[in-house]
C-alpha positions as CSV (number, residue, x, y, z in Angstrom):
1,X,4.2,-22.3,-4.1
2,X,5.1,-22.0,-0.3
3,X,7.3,-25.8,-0.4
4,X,8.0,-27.7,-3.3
5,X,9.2,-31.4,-3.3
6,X,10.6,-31.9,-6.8
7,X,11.5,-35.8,-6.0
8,X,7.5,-36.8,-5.4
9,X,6.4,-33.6,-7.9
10,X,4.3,-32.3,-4.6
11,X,3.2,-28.9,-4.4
12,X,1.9,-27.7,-1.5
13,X,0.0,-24.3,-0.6
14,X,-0.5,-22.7,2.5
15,X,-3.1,-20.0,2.1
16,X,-4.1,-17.0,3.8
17,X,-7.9,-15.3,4.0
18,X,-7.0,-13.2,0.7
19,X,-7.5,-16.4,-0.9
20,X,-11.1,-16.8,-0.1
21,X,-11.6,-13.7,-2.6
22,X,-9.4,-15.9,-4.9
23,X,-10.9,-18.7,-5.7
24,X,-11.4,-18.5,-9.9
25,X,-7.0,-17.5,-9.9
26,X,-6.4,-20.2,-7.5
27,X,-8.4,-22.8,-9.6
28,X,-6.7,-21.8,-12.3
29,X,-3.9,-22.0,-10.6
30,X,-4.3,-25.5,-9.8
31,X,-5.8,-27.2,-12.9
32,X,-2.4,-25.6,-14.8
33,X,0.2,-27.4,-12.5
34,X,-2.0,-30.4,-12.8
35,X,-1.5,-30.0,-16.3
36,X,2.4,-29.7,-15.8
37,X,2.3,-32.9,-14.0
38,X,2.1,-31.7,-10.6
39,X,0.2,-32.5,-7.5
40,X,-1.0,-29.9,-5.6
41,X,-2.1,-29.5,-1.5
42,X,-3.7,-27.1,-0.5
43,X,-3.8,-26.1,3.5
44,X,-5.3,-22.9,5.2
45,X,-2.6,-20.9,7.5
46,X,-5.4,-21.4,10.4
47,X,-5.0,-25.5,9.7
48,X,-1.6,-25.3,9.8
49,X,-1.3,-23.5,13.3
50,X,-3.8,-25.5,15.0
51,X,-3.8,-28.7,13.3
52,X,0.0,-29.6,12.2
53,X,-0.5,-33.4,13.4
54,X,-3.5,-33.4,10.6
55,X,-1.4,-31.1,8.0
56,X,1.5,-33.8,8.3
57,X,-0.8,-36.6,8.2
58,X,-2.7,-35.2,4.7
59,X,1.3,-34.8,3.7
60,X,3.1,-38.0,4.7
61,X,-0.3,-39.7,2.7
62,X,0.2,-37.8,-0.6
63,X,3.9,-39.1,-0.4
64,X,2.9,-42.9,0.5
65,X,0.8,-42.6,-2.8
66,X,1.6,-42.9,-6.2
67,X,1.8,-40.0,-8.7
68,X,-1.6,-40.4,-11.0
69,X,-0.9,-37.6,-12.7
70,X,2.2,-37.6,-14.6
71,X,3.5,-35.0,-17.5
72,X,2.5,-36.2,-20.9
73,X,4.9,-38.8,-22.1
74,X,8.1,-37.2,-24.0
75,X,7.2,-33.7,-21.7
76,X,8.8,-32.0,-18.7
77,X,8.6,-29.5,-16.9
78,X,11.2,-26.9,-16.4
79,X,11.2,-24.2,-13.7
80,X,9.1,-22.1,-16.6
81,X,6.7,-24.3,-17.1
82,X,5.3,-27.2,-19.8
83,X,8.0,-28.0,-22.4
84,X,10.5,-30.3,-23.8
85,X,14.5,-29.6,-23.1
């Protein structure tokens, strides 16, 4: 994770070419901090230097809008991962 908001559970990637090669981990990835509850953007380090009005914009939406993926109810998640205190 390159920034983390833990208030709005936001994730938010900023990814370099080696993650073209990457794909199948970064999926993976993805589909197991959706799991944990998380949301999860995902921006190319190109995008970021040359569009940071758009990057802020795809950010500033994800925080307007609700959370529709919460933890399973009686779950959190810890700085480990998926589990109960």
């Amino acid at each position: 994770m390159d920034f983390y908001c833990l208030a709005q559970r936001l994730v938010i990637e900023v990814d370099g070419s080696q993650h073209a090669e990457r794909t199948a981990h970064d999926e993976e990835r993805t589909k197991w901090l959706e799991r944990c509850g998380e949301r999860l953007l995902r921006f190319w380090n190109n995008e970021v230097l040359t569009n940071v009005e758009g990057v802020a914009h795809g950010i500033l939406e994800a925080l307007e809008n609700p959370h529709l993926n919460p933890p399973p109810p009686g779950e959190e998640v810890n700085r480990y991962g998926l589990g109960t205190w």
